[in-house]
N, C-alpha and C positions, 0 to 999 in steps of 0.2 A: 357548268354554270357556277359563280361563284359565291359562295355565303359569306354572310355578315354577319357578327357574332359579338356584344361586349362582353369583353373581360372584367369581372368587379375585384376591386382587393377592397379590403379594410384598412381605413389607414386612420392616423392622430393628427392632430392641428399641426399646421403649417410651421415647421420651425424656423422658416422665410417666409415673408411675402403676404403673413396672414393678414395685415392692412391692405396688401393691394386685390388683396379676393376681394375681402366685404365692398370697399371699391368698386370693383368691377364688376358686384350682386347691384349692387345700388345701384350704379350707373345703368345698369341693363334693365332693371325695372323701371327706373324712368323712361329710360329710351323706346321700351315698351307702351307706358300710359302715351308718348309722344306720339307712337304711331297710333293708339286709340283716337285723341284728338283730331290727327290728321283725317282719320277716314269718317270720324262725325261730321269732320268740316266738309270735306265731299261729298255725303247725302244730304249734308241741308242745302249745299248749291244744286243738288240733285235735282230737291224740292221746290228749291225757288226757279228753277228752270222750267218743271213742270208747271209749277202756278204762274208765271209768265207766260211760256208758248201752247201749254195744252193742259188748260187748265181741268178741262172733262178727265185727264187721267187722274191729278190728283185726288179730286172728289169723288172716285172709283175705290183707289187706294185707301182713302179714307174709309170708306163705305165697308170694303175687303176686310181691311183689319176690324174695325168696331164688330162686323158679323161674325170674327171670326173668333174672337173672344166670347161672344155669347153664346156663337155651338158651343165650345169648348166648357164652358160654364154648365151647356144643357146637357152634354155627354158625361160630367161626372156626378151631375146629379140624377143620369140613368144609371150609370153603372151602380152608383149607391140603393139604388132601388131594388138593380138586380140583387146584388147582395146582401139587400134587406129580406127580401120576397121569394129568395135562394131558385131565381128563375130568371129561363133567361130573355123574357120578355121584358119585364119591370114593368110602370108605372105608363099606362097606353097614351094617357097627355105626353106624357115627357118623349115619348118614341116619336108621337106626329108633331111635336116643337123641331128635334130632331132631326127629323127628314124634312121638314119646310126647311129650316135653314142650310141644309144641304144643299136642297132645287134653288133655293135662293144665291145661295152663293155659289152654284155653278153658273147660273146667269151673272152676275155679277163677273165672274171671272174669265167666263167667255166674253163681255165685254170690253174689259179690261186688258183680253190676249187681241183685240182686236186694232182698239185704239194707242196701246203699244206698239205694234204691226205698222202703224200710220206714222206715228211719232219716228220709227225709226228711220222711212224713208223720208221724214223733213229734214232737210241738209240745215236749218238753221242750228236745230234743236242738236242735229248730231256733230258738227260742229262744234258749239258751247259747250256741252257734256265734253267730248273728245280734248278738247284745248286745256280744260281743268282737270281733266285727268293728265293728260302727258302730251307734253309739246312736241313739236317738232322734232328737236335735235334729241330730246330723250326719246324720241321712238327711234330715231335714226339708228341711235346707240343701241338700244336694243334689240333691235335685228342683226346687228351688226354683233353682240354678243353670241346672240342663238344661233348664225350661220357660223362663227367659228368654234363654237362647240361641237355644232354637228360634224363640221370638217374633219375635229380632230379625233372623232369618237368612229368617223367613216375612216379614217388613216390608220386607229389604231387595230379597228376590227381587219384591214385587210379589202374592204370595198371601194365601191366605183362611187366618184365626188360625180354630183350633176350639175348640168352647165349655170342652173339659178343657185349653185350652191359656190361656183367656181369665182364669181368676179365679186371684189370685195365693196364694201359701202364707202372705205374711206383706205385712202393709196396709203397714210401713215397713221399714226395715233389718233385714236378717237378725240379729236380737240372740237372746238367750238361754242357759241355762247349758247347757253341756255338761258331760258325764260327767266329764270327765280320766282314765278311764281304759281305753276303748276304744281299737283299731288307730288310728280317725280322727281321733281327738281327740290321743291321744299322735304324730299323724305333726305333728298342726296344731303341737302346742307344741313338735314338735324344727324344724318349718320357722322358727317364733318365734324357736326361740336360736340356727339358724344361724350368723346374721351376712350370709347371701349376699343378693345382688342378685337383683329379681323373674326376671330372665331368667336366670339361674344357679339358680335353685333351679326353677322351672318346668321346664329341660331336666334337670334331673338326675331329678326327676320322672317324665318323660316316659319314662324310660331303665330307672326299676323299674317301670314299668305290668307287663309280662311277668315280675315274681318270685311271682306269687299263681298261675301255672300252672308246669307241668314240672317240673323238677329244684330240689333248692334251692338258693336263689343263695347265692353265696361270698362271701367277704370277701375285698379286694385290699388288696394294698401299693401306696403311691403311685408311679407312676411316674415322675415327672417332667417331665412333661406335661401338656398339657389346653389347655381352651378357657374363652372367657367368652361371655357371650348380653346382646345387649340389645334388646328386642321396643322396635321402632315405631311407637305408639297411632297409628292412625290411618293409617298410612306417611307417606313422603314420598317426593316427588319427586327430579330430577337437578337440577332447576334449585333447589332448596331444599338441596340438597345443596352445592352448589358453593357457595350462598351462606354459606352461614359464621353462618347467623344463627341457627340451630335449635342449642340448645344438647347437644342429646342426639346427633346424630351430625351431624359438617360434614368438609368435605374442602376445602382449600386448595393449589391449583397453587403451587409456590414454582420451579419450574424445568424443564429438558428435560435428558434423557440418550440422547443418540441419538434413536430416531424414538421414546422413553415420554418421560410425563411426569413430575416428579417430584411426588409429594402429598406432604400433613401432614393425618393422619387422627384426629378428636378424638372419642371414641367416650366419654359421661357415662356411670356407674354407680349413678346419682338418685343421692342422700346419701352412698355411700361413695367419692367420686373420680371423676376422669377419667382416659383413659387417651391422650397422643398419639406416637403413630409414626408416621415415615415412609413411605411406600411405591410402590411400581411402579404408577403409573396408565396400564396398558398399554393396554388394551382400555376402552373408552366405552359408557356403558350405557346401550341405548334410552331416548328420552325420552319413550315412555309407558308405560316399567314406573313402578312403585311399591316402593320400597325397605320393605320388611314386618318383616325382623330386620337386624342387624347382629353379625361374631361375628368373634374376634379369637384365633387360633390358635399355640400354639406345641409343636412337631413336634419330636424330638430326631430327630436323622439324624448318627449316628456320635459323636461328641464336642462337636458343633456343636449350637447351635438353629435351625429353620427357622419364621420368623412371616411369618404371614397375615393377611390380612384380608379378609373374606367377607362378600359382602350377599347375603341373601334376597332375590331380587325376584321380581315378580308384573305380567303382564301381558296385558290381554284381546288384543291386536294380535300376539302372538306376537311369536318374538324372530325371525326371516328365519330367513338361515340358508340350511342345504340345504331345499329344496322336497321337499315332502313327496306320495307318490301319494296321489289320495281313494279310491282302490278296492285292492282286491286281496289276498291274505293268503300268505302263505311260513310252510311247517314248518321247525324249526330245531334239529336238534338238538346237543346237546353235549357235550364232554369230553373225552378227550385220548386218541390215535394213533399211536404213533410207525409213520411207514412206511418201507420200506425205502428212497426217496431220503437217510434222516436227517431228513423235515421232520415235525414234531405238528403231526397235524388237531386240528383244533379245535372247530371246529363243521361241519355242514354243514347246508345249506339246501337244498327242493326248492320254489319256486311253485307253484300255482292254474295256473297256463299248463305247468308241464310243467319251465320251466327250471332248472338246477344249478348249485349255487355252494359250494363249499367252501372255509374260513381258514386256512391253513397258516402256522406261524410254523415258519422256514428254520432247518436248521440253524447257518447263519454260520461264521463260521471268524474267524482273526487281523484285527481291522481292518472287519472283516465284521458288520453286524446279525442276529442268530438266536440262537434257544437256547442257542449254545454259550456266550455271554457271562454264561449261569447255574454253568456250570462253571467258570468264571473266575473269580469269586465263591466258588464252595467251594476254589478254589486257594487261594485267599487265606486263608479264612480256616482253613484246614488248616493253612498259616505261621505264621499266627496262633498258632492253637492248638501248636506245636509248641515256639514259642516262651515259652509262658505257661508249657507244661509243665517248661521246664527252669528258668525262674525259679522256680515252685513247688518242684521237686526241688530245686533250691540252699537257700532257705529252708529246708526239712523238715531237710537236712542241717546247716544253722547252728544251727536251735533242740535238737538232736537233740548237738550236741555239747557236751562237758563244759565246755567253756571258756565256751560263750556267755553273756553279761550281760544276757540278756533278763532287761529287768519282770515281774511278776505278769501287769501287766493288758496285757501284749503278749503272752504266751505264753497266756492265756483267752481274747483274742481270734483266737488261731489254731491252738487246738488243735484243730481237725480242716482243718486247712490240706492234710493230705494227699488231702484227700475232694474238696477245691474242685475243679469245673469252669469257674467263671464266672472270665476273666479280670478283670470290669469289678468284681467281687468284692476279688479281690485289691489291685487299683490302689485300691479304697476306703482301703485301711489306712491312707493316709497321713493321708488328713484325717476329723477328728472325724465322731461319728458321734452319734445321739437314741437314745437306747435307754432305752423306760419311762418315759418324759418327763424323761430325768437327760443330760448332756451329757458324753459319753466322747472322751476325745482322740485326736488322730490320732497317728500317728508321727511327723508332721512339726511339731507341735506339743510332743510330749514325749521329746526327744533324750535321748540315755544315752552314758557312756561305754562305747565301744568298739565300737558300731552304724555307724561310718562306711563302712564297705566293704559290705556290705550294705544300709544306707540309698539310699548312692547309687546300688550295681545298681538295687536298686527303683525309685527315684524316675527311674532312665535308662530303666530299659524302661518304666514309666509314661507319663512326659513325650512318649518318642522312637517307641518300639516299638509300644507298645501302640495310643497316639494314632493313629499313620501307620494302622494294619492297621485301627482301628477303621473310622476315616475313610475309607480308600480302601474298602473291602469296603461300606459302609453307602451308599455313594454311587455305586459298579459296580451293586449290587439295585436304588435307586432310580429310576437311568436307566434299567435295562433295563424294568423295570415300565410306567415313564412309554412307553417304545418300544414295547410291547404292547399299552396301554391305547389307544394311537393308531393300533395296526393295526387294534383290534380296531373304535376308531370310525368309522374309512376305512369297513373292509367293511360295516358296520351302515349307514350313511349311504349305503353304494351303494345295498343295500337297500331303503332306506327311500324311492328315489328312485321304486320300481316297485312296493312293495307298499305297501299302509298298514296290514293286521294283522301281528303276529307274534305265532306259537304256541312255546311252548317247553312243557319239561317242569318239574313241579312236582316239583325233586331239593331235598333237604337238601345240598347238597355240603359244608356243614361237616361231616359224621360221615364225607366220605370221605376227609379230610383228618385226622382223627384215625389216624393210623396207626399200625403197631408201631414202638417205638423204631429207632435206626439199630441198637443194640448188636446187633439180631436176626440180621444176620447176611445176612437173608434177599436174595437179588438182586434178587426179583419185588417186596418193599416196598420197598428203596432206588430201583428205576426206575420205580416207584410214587408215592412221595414226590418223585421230582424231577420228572417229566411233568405232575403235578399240581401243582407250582407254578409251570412254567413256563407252561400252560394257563390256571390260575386260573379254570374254569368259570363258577364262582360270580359270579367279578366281570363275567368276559364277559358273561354273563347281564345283568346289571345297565346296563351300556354298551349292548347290545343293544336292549331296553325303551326305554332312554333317546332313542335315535335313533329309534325308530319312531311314529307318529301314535297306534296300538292296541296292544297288548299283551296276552296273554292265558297264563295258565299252563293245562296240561290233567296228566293223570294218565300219571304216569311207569313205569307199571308191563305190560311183556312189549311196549313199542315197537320192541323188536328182534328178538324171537322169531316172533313173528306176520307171514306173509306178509303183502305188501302187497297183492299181486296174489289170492290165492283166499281169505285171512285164516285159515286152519291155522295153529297154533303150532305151532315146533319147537325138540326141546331139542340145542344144538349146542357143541362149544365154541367162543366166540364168540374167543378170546386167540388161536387155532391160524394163522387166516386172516380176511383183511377179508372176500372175499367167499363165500357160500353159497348153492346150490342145492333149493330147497325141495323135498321128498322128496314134495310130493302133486301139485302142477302144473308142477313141472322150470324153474318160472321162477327164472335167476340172478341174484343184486343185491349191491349193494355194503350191509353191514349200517347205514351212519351215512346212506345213501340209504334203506333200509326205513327206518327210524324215523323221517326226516321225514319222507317221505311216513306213514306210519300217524300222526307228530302234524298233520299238517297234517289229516288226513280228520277225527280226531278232533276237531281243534279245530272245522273246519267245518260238521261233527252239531251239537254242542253248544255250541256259542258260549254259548247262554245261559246253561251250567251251568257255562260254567269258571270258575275260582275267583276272577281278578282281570282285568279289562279296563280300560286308563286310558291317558291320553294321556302321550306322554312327558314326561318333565323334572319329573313331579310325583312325591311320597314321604308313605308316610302319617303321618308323625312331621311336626310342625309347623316350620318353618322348614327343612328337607333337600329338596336337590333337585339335580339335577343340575350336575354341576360343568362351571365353563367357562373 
């Protein structure tokens, strides 16, 4: 089977073509909020469709969401009880709100699956919906796409074409008129006046697949950041690579820096430019991958830019590496522990054979690697913040006094100056700003008499202050991440030397990372919010997969509850103590040891029902894959 693996180098600003990146950032972040737009525009015809032909669903829907915002309401105001009350019953009102609105909103939704069910078979309704999604000739077209994919992917494997697979839609080129006013045809003619490059507009693409389910997607402000993509028809090789002769991506040795090389990386944009930088040619890449994309990164980290440059590649020989077992499977479970030496578990692991392994990141100290270099970090930027605060209070006090000679358009631009948090907010004021597509000036652009002594505080804590704390704090997170991402690959890769499956649990951990504000006050979400980033589950999980041969997600639901040993659930408080005593066969366990073991057994029943099984270093998004 073949893995897929990026290559990362380190590289410097583009000594070509750095106007057509930013460019190509910008253009693709609009082209992005466009396809937001688009698919807002879709659910409110969704909606006026329903409140036209079947109006009982809307008012369902309605119903659905408002109940389901007030469970959710009533469920963290049980959990807060529980962890008030360090029980895990809580507050016996809040439990029976709870469950009514459960039995409530199960009627509600078995309704709702009903008159759905009905709606679908009215040909009016599906009809209208169907025609504003995708006309005619863009479905045409798109079958017509999917059958000659598969064609070529049955041709290239060596298989039998089938007879609905054999006769095409269209005897020559896909021609003919389209709507112009269908989701498909309006997404064609916004991809038309883009401006972006085929691999820039295909990954942004890629990235709204997931807006036509769940939540609605939102519109962003540009960051400042981004990437550019350029797909390799065909790929190429290392030795095509070095040569210099392929004009769409080449890499030229110009020197040595210590034991790296140094490259000149010239990455074409077909018709809109090229782009070349420098870069770290540290690491050498097998000479029988196949380079599949190419993609050229740049990362803000603190006040600074950090560029990349990144191949896709793809190879049947695999890349070495750690050796991998061909048998064996280990449960794994995750999340964060603080125990009483000061270390967070992290995960724990139990084998097929019996044996135990669990990832503790240390607590560390002065000089020392561990968590504690997470609080070093909020030192910082607590100085930070202490410091923004009194330049902000200086300001309020300047604009606020009778003397001051502030502008119109400097005193609109900070009239709620007293509200700001964002220090990187305030350091804007100096320099111009786009507002409404009109060009507003900065402070440092449009001087006044008698702004000297506060100009220059500003521009000093800007320049000095501001910079240092951005900088130092932005670049203390980054190391320590980098330092955890590598503990987390050590253990993964021991792993992987003795097992070749791994089970984990199928968790969302972004919604446990949404948490209450800090303002709350509360101690249980502040060491909440800080174990979980020091942890980072989510990503572990991700490193985890990547080092092992299989992978497999199973269902995350009462893998702590439920004895290992007689399999009786029990409801305990799990926060009080690690370990517990099951109250029907007196057998004692450590709870992050019951869960592996119960995802290990489970994953071993059902292997074939778990949700995802794949070899490492591969990703379902086209060109992502393990980073190296």
């Amino acid at each position: 089977m073949k893995e897929v693996r990026n290559y990362v180098y380190f590289a410097r600003q583009p000594l070509e073509g750095a106007d057509l990146f930013w460019s190509q950032v910008r253009l693709k972040h609009r082209y992005r909020n466009e396809l937001v737009a688009l698919e807002l525009g879709r659910r409110e015809h969704y909606t006026a469709t329903m409140a036209r032909y079947a109006p009982t669903v809307e008012n369902l829907m309605a119903m659905d969401a408002a109940t389901r915002e007030v469970k959710d309401e009533a469920v963290a105001a049980l959990k807060k009880s529980k962890s008030a009350s360090r029980s895990c019953k809580g507050d016996p009102a809040l439990a029976d709100t709870v469950k009514w609105l459960k039995e409530h909103l199960a009627v509600i939704s078995a309704h709702l699956k009903a008159d759905k069910k009905v709606m679908r078979e009215n040909e009016a309704i599906s009809s209208a919906l169907s025609a504003h999604t995708e006309c005619e000739a863009s479905r045409k077209r798109r079958s017509e796409r999917d059958r000659r994919s598969k064609v070529a992917a049955l041709t290239n494997a060596g298989g039998a074409i089938t007879p609905d697979l054999a006769s095409p839609l269209f005897t020559g080129p896909m021609q003919g008129p389209l709507c112009g006013e269908c989701c498909a045809c309006r997404q064609k003619a916004l991809r038309a006046a883009s401006g972006l490059h085929h691999g820039c507009y295909c990954e942004t693409e890629d990235g709204a697949r997931d807006f036509g389910s769940g939540p609605p997607p939102r519109f962003k402000s540009f960051p400042g950041e981004g990437y550019v993509s350029s797909q390799i028809a065909g790929g190429m090789t290392v030795d095509e690579l070095l040569a210099g002769e392929d004009k769409r991506l080449s890499m030229r040795l110009v020197g040595q820096k210590g034991r790296n090389r140094l490259a000149e990386v010239t990455l074409s944009l077909g018709g809109k430019g090229r782009l070349v930088m420098p870069a770290l040619y540290h690491r050498d890449i097998p000479a029988s991958a196949v380079i599949k994309f190419a993609h050229v990164h740049a990362k803000r980290v603190g006040t600074t830019m950090r560029w990349e440059v990144r191949f896709a590649i793809e190879s049947d020989e695999g890349f070495g590496g750690t050796p991998r077992a061909k048998s064996g499977a280990v449960g794994i479970d995750l999340g964060w522990r603080l125990l009483p030496c000061g270390s967070v578990r992290v995960a724990y692991a139990v084998g097929d054979d019996g044996e135990e392994f669990e990832l503790l990141i240390p607590e560390g100290g002065p000089g020392l690697p561990g968590h504690a270099r997470w609080r070093h970090a909020d030192q910082i930027r607590g100085t930070h913040d202490r410091c923004f605060d009194a330049q902000r209070d200086r300001l309020c006090a300047w604009l606020r006094s009778p003397e001051c000679p502030a502008p119109d358009w400097l005193r609109e631009r900070l009239s709620h100056l007293h509200q700001w948090r964002s220090a990187r907010k305030l350091a804007a004021v100096l320099r111009p700003r786009w507002r409404d597509g009109v060009r507003e000036p900065g402070w440092a652009d449009a001087r006044f008499e008698g702004d000297e002594a506060e100009f220059e505080a500003l521009r000093e804590w800007s320049t000095r202050r501001h910079a240092h704390y951005t900088d130092w704090e932005a670049h203390q997170r980054q190391n320590v991440r980098n330092w955890r991402d590598d503990l987390v690959r050590k253990w993964a890769y021991g792993l992987a030397r003795k097992y070749r499956t791994a089970y984990l649990e199928d968790t969302n951990w972004s919604t446990w990372a949404r948490l209450p504000r800090v303002e709350s006050g509360d101690y249980v979400v502040e060491r909440a919010r800080y174990l979980n980033r020091v942890a980072a589950p989510g990503r572990a999980r991700q490193l985890i997969r990547e080092g092992f041969a299989a992978s497999a997600l199973v269902p995350a639901a009462h893998t702590t509850a439920v004895c290992n040993a007689c399999g009786m659930p029990d409801r305990f408080d799990a926060a009080a103590r690690i370990r517990h005593t099951c109250p029907e066969c007196g057998a004692e366990w450590d709870q992050d040891a019951n869960a592996a073991r119960n995802i290990l057994a489970f994953g071993s029943r059902q292997e074939a029902t778990a949700k995802v099984v794949k070899p490492a270093g591969t990703s379902r998004r086209r060109g992502k894959a393990a980073k190296v």
